[in-house]
Every structure is written in structure tokens, then in C-alpha cells.
C-alpha positions as CSV (number, residue, x, y, z in Angstrom):
1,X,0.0,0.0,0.0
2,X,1.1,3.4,-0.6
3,X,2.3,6.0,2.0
4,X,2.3,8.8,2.8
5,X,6.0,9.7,2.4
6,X,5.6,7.8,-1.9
7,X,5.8,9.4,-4.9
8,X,5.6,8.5,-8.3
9,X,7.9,6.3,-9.8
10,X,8.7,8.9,-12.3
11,X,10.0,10.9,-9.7
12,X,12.9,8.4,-9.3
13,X,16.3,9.5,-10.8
14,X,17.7,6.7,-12.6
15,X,21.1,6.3,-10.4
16,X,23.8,7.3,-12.8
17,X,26.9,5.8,-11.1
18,X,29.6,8.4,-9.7
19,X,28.1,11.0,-11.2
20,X,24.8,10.5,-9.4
21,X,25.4,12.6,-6.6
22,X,26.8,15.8,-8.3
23,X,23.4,15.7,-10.7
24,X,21.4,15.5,-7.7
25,X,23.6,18.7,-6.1
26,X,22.9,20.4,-9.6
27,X,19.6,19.8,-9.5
28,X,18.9,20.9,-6.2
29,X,20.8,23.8,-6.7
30,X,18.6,24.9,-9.8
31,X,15.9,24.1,-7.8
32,X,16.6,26.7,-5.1
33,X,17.9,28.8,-8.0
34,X,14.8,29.0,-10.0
35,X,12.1,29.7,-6.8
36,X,14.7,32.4,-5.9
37,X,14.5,34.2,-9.4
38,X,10.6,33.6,-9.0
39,X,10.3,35.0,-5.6
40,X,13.1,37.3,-5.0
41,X,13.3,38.6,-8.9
42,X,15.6,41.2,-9.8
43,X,13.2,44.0,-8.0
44,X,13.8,43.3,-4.8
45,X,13.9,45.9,-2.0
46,X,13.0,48.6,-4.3
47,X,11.8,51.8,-3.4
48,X,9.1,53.2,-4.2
49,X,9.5,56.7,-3.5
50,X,12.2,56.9,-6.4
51,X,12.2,58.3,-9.7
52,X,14.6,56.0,-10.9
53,X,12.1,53.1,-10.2
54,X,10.7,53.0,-13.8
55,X,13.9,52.7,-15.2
56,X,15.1,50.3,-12.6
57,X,12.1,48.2,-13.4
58,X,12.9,48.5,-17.5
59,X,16.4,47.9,-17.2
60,X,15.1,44.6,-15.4
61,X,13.3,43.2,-18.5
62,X,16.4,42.1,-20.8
63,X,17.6,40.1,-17.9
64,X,14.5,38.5,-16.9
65,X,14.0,37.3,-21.0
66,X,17.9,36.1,-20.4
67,X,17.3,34.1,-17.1
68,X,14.1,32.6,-17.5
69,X,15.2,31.2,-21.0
70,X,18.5,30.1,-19.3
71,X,16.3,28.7,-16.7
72,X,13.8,27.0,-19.0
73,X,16.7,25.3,-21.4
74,X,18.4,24.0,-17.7
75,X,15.5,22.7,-16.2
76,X,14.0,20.9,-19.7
77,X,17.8,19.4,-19.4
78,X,17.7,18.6,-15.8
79,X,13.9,16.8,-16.0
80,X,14.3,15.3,-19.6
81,X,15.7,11.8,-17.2
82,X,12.4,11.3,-16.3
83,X,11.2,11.4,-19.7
84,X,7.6,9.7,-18.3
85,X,6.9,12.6,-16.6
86,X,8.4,14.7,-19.2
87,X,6.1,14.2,-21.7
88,X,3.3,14.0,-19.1
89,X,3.5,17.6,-19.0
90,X,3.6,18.9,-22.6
91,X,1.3,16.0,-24.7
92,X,-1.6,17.7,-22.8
93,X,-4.6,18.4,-25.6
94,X,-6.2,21.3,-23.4
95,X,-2.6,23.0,-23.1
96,X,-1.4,22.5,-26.7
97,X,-4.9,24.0,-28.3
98,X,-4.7,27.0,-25.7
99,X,-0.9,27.9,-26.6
100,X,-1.8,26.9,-30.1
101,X,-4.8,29.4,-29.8
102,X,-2.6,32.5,-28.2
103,X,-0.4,32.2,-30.5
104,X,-3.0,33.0,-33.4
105,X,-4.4,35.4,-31.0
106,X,-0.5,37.3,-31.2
107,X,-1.1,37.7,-34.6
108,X,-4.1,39.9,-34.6
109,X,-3.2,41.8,-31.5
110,X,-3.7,45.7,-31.8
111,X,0.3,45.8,-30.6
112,X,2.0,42.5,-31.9
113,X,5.6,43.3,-30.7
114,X,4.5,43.8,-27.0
115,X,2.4,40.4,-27.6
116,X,4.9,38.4,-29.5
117,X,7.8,39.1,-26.7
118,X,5.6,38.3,-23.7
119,X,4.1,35.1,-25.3
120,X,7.5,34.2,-25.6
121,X,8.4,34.7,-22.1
122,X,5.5,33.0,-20.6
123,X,6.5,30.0,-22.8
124,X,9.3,29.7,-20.8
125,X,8.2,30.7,-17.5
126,X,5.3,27.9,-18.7
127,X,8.3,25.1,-19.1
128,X,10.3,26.5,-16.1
129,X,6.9,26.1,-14.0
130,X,5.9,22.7,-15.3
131,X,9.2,20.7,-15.3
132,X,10.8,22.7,-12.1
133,X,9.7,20.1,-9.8
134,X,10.8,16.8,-11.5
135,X,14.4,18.6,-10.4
136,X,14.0,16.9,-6.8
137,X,15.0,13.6,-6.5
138,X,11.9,12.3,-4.4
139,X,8.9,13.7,-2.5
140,X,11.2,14.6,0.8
141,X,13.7,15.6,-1.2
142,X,11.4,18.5,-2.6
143,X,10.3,18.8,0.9
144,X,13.2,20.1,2.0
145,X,14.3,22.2,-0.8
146,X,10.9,24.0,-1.1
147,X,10.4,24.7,2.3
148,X,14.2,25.8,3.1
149,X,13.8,28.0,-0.2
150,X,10.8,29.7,1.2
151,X,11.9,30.3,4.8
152,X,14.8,31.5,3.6
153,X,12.5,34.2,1.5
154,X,10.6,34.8,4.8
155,X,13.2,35.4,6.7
156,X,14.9,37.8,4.1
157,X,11.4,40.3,4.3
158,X,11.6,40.2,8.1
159,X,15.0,41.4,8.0
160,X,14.3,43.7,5.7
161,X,11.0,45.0,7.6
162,X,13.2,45.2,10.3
163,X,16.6,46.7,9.0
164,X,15.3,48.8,5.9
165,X,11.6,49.3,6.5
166,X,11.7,51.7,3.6
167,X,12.0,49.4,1.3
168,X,10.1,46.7,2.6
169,X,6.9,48.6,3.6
170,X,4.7,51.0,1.7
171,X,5.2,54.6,2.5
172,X,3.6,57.8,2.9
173,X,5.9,59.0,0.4
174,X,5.8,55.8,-2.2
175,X,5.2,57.8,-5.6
176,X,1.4,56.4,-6.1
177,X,-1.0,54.3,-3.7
178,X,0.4,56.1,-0.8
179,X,-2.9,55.0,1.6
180,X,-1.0,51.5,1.5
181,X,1.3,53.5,4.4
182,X,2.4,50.7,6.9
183,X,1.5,47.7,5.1
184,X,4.5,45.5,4.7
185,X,5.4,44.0,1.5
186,X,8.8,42.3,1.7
187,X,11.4,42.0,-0.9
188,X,7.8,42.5,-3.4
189,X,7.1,46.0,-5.2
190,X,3.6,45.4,-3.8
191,X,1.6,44.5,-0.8
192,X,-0.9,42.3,-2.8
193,X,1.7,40.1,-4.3
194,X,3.4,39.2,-1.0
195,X,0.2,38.6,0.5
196,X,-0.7,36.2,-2.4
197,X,3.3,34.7,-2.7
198,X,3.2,34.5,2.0
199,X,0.0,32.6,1.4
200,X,1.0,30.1,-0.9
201,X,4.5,29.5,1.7
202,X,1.7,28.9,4.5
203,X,0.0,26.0,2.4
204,X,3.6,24.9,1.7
205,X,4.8,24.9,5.4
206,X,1.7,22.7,6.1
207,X,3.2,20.6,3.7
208,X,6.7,20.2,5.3
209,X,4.7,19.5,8.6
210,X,3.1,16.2,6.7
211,X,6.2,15.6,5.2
212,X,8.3,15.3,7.9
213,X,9.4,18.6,8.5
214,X,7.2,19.5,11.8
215,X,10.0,22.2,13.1
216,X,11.0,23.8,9.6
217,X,7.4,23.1,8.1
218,X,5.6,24.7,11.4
219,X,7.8,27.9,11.6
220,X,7.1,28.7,7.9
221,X,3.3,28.5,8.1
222,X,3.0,31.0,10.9
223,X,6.0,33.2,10.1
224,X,4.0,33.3,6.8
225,X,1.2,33.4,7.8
226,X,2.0,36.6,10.2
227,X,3.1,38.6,7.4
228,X,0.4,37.8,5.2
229,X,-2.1,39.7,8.3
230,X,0.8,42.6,8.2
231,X,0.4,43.4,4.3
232,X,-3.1,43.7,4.9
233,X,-4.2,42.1,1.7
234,X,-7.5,41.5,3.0
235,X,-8.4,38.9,0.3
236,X,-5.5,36.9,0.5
237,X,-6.3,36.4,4.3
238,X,-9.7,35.4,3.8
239,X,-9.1,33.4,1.2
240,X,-6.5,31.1,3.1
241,X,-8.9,30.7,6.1
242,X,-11.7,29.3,3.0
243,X,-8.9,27.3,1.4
244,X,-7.8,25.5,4.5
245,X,-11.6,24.7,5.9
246,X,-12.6,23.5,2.0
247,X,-10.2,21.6,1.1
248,X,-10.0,19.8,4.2
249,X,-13.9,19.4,4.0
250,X,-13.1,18.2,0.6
251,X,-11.0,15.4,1.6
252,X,-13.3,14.2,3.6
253,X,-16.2,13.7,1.2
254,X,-16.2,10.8,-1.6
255,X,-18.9,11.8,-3.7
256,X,-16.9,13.9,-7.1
257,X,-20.1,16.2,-7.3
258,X,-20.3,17.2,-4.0
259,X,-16.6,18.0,-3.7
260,X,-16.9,20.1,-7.0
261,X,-20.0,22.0,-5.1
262,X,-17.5,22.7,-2.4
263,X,-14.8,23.8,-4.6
264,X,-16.4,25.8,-7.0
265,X,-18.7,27.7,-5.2
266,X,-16.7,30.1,-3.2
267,X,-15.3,30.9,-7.2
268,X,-18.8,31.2,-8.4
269,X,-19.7,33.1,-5.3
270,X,-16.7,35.5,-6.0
271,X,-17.4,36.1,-9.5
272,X,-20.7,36.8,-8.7
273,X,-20.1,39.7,-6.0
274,X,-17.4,41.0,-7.9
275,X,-17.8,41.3,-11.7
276,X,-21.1,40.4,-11.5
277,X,-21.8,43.7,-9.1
278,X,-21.1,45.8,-12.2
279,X,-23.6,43.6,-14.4
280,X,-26.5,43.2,-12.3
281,X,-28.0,46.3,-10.5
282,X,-29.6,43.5,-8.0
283,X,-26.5,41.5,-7.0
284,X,-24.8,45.2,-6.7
285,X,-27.9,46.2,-4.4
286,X,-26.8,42.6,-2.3
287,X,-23.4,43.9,-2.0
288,X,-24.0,47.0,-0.8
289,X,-26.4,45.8,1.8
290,X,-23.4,43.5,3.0
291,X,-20.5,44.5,5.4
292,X,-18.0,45.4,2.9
293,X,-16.6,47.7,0.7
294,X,-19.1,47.9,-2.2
295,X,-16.8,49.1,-4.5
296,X,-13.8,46.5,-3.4
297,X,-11.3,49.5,-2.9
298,X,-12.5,50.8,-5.9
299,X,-11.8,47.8,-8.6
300,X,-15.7,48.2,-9.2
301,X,-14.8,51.4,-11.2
302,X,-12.0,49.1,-13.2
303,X,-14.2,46.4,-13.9
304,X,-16.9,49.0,-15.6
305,X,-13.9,50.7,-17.5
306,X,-12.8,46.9,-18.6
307,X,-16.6,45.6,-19.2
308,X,-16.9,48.8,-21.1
309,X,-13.8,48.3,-23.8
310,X,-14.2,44.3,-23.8
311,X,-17.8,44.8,-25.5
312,X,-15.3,46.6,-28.4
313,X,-13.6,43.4,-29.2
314,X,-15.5,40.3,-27.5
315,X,-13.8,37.6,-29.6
316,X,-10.7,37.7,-30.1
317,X,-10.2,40.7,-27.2
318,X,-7.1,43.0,-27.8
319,X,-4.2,40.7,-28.0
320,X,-1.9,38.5,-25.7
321,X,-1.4,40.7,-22.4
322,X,-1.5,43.8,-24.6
323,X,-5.0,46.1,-23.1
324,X,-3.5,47.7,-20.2
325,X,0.3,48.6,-21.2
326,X,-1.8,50.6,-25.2
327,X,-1.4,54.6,-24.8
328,X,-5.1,54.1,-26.0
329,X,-5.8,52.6,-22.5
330,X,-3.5,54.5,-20.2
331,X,-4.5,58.2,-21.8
332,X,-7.7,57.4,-23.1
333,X,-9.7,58.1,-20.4
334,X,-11.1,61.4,-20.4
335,X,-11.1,61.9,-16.5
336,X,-7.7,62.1,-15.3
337,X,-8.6,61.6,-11.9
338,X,-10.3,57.9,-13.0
339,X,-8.3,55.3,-11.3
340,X,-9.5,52.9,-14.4
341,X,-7.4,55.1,-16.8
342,X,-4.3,54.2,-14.8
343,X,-4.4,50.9,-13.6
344,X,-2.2,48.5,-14.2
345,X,-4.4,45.8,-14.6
346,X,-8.2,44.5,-14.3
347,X,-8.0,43.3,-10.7
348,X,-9.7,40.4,-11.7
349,X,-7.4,37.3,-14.0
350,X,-11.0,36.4,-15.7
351,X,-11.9,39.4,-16.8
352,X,-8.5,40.7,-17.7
353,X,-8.0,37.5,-20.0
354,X,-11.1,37.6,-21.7
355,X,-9.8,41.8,-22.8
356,X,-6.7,40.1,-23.8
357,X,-8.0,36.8,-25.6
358,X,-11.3,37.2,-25.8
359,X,-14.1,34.5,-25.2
360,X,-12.5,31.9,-27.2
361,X,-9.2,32.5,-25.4
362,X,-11.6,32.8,-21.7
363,X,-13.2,29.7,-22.3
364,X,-9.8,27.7,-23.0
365,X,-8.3,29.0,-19.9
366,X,-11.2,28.2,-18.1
367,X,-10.9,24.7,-19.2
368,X,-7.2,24.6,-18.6
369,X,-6.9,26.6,-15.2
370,X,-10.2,25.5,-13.7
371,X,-11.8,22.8,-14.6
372,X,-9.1,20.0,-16.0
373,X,-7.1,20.2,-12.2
374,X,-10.2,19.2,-10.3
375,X,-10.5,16.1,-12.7
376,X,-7.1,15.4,-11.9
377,X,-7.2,15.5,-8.5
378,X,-10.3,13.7,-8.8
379,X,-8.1,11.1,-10.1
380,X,-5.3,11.0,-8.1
381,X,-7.6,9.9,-4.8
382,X,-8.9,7.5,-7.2
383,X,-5.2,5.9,-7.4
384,X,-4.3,6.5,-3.5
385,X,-1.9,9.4,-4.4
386,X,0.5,10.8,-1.7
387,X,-1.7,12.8,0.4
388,X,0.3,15.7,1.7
389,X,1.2,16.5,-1.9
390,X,-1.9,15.7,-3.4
391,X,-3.1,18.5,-0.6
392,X,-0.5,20.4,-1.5
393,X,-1.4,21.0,-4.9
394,X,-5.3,21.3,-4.6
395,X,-4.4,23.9,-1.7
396,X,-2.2,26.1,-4.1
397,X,-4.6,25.5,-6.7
398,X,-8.0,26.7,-5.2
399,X,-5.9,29.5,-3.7
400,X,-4.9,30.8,-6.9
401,X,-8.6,30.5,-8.7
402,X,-9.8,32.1,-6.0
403,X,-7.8,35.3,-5.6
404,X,-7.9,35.1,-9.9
405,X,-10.9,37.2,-8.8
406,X,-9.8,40.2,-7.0
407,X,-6.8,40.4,-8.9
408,X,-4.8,39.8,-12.4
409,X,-2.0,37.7,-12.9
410,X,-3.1,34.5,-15.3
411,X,-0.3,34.8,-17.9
412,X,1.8,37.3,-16.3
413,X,4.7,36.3,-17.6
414,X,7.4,35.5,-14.6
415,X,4.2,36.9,-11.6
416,X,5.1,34.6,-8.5
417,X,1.5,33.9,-7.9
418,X,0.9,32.8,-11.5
419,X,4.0,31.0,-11.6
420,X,3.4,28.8,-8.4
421,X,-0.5,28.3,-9.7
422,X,1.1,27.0,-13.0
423,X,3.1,24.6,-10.8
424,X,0.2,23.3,-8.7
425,X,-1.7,22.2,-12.3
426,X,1.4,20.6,-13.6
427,X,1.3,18.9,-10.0
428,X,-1.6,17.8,-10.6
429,X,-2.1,16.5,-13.9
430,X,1.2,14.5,-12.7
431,X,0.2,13.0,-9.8
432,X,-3.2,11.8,-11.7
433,X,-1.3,10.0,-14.5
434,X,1.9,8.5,-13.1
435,X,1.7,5.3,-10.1
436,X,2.5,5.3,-6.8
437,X,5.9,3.4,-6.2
438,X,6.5,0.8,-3.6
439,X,6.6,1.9,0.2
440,X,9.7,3.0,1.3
441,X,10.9,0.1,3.8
């Protein structure tokens, strides 16, 4: 019978002799290497009161193109041993017709150049984020690298809240959002994404706990956990407190309809107060009668502004992660004062990928994002698949789905919170398909 501490077979490194151990050290250093770049990035600790960040930021993109295609041609080297596995991951149907279909959609976007260079980046980041995990030579073995790599990140934003608090928490003097005054954001540019990257380390940490790791695993969950409260990204800390109650209700239920009732609602339920506020003049009326901000700190004005300009081009949209960086968007607005002419994004991954791809392009994301994990981890309790990573996964993955709806990160390029949803699907497709190994004696 399968344990807890298996894996599956194609997770086993063929030994290779001598050389064995040094692959494994390379590996694991790549490992560590890879969630560093993802994590850390080559922004970190900057401030935002300075002029110079825009250029800082610019200057950044050459190198992140160089290192994630470095990274991407390394890891496809370092996980082509496990060639099972391998080709698990890339002879998916849903996956091959949706980068099939973006890369039509590159052609007809209203600026091609931006379109063509980021589609090529999140192809890498895409190979990077599916293969990074084969690099571990078995289930502990990841264990320890993913949760050492993320205290080690955790530890890095105390020190910095604590040593440089200038750059590590938003200030009254930060060049825009300057109401985010106090909230902590880390080695991150931005409160939101720590409190979405801090969340995912406390599903992790859980992990190391069931993996062995009670010490390591338990001081990374609340230390996370901590500085998720301290960014004050209210919907990342509501949305681990669902996560943890629903997918541990989850487990507990057999029946594959009832578990997708209790997995999909809170997403439906989301969608629903959110978008569908701006839609429906009675759901908004419900909103506003509840006790919260009706206007979601004012995304409710973006999602009208995006609503608005995806009835223009419903389709095909506006082309791959092109809408919000066109002058037409960022001066087209004839209030200056509108926060919807100058946001970065839509606030909400949905809705910003149907401006980008359109219908077609929302309807294979859907399929690939939302629906084909659950039928993989509907699967891999079918088989008796390692629990704590088959938790693992579904944890990461429901978190991600479910904060796709307050904010916008589904293709975005080398985005932490993308990049570790991307590795909870390729998680889970693999432990659907591949069996369990023998228990370890």
C-alpha cells in the first residue's frame, strides 16, 4: 500500500553511477535557484519613492527574458531523465490547443511586438513552471528544498522590515497608492503580491509539517502566515482561512459532485459579487447591503472601464497581455482623476483575460486553469496518491482560482503567484497519470 512519504515512480532518478550525486547537487541547486528568481526577482527591495524606479524596473526586462530562457533550457535538461513525466506535461490536448490558440491570438493583436515578446516569455516561464519540480530527487527531497527555499525568502522580508523598512513597507511618500502606508510587502514591489506569494509559503509549510518537517514546516506557516495579516491584503487572508476549511472538508467527502460543489462555489460566489456587481444592479444592491466595501477599494470602477472596452472586441479581445500597457488605455480616459485610466491591470485574472484573448481564449483558460485540475485530483484519490502533496497542490490551486478574482495575474509572464498556480496544475495533472511506487521500507 502506498504511504504517505511515496511518490511516483517517475520521480525516481535513474542512479547514474559516480556522477549521481553531483546531478542530484545540480539539481537541487537549480531548484533553489529557479524559486529564488521567482520569488526574490531582480526587483527586490526597491523603493518606491524613487524616480529612478521605472527605469530600474525597464532595465530589469532584458535580464528577466535572459534568465528565464536560461532557466527554462536548464530545467528541460535537468527533467528530460524522467522522460515519463516529461512528456506527461507537454502532450496535454487542453494545453497544446490553448498555446496553439494564443499564438493565433498574437497575430491579430492591436500591438503584436508587445504580444509576440511576452508570449514568448510565458513560454518559458510555462516550461520552467511545469518541469521545475521533477528537479528533486523524491517527495522529501522537494520537501526540503521548497520549504528551506521559502523560509529563507521569509526570513529575508523580516529582516528587511526590520533593518530597511523603507523598502520593505509602503510609504507615505511611495510615488502612487500612498494610503497602502504601513502595510508590509517584503522583498515584493507590492503588498498584494506578498500577501498572495506569503499565502501560498503557508500551504507549503503545512506541507513540510506532513512531510516530515514538523519544526521547519511549522515555523514557515506562521511566520507566513504573520506577514500575510501585516500586508493587509484582505483577500488573500480570507481566502486562506476558505482554502484550509474547503479543502480539508473536501477530503473528507467521496462523492466527485459534492466535492466540486465545495470547490467551486466560493469561485462562483466570487465572480458573482465582484464582476457580476457591475452587471447586475440586483446582485450590486446585495453587495452594498453586506459589510463590505461595495466598491472592493474601488476595482468596481476598473471592472466597468474593462466591461466597457471588452464589448469593443469580444472575440478575439485586444491581443496577448496587450489592453493595459496601449497609450489608448492608459491616456484614453477622459477623467484624469479615474483610477480605471491608470491601472495596471483588471483586478480580476477572468476578466483581464477575456480583454486580452477574448471568449475563445476565456473559455480555454477556463478549461485549462479551472476545470481540468479538479478532474485530476479527482483522479489522483482515485489511485491512493501521496496525500500531503496531493493536498499540496489542490491547496495552491483553489488559492490561486480564488484570488484570480480580486486580482490579475493568469499569464503574467514571470508573476510569483501565476508562476506557483502554473506549478500546482502541472502537480496535478502528474500525480493523476503516473503510479504510486513501492513503500519505502
Amino acid at each position: 500500500m502506498p504511504t504517505d512519504r511515496t511518490l511516483p515512480q517517475a520521480f525516481a532518478v535513474p542512479p547514474l553511477a559516480g556522477l549521481d550525486g553531483l546531478l542530484r547537487a545540480l539539481r537541487s541547486a537549480l531548484f533553489v535557484a529557479i524559486w529564488c528568481l521567482v520569488w526574490i526577482g531582480l526587483e527586490a527591495f526597491g523603493n518606491l519613492s524613487s524616480n529612478d524606479l521605472l527605469a530600474l524596473t525597464t532595465g530589469n526586462d532584458f535580464w528577466t527574458y535572459v534568465l528565464f530562457g536560461l532557466a527554462a533550457a536548464l530545467v528541460a535538461a535537468g527533467a528530460y531523465a524522467r522522460r515519463r513525466a516529461f512528456w506527461t506535461v507537454f502532450l496535454d490536448p487542453v494545453l497544446i490547443v490553448l498555446l496553439g490558440y494564443i499564438a493565433l491570438n498574437v497575430l491579430v493583436s492591436v500591438d503584436f511586438s508587445a504580444s509576440l515578446r511576452r508570449f514568448v516569455l510565458s513560454c518559458a516561464v510555462l516550461v520552467v513552471a511545469a518541469l521545475v519540480c521533477l528537479l528533486p530527487r523524491d517527495r522529501d527531497d522537494f520537501a526540503r528544498l521548497i520549504v528551506g527555499t521559502a523560509l529563507f525568502v521569509v526570513v529575508l522580508s523580516y529582516v528587511g522590515v526590520l533593518l530597511v523598512p523603507e523598502l520593505t513597507v509602503h510609504q507615505a511618500t511611495d510615488l502612487v497608492e500612498q494610503r497602502l502606508a504601513g502595510d508590509w510587502r517584503g522583498v515584493f514591489g507590492h503588498k498584494n503580491i506578498a500577501g498572495g506569494v506569503f499565502s501560498s509559503m503557508v500551504f507549503i509549510g503545512i506541507f513540510g509539517i506532513r512531510a516530515g518537517l514538523p519544526v521547519a514546516g511549522g515555523l514557515l506557516a506562521i511566520l507566513s502566515l504573520v506577514f500575510v495579516v501585516m500586508t493587509g491584503a484582505k483577500s488573500s487572508i480570507i481566502i486562506i482561512a476558505a482554502v484550509l476549511l474547503l479543502s480539508g472538508l473536501a477530503s473528507c467527502i467521496r462523492s466527485a459532485f459534492l466535492r466540486a460543489v465545495i470547490v467551486y462555489s466560493p469561485l462562483v460566489g466570487l465572480l458573482t459579487i465582484g464582476v457580476g456587481s457591475v452587471l447586475s444592479p440586483a446582485v450590486s444592491a446585495m453587495v452594498a447591503a453586506l459589510p463590505v466595501d461595495a466598491s472592493f477599494t474601488g476595482r468596481a470602477d476598473v471592472w466597468a472601464f474593462a466591461l466597457e472596452k471588452f464589448a469593443e472586441r469580444p472575440w478575439t479581445g485586444f491581443g496577448f497581455q496587450s489592453f493595459w500597457t496601449l497609450e489608448s488605455t492608459r491616456f484614453g480616459v477622459e477623467d484624469s482623476e479615474q483610477w480605471a485610466g491608470s491601472a495596471a491591470n483588471g483586478h480580476n485574472s477572468f476578466l483581464d483575460t477575456a480583454l486580452n484573448l477574448g471568449l475563445i481564449g476565456l473559455v480555454l483558460t477556463v478549461a485549462y486553469v479551472v476545470i481540468q485540475p479538479f478532474r485530476d485530483d479527482a483522479q489522483a484519490r482515485r489511485i491512493s496518491a501521496d496525500p500531503a502533496t496531493r493536498t499540496l497542490w489542490l491547496q495552491l490551486w483553489m488559492f490561486g482560482i480564488y484570488l484570480g478574482c480580486m486580482e490579475s495575474f493568469f499569464f503574467l509572464r514571470a508573476d510569483p503567484i501565476w508562476f506557483t498556480l502554473l506549478v500546482a496544475i502541472t502537480g496535478m495533472r502528474l500525480t493523476a497519470r503516473l503510479p504510486m511506487s513501492p513503500a519505502s521500507p
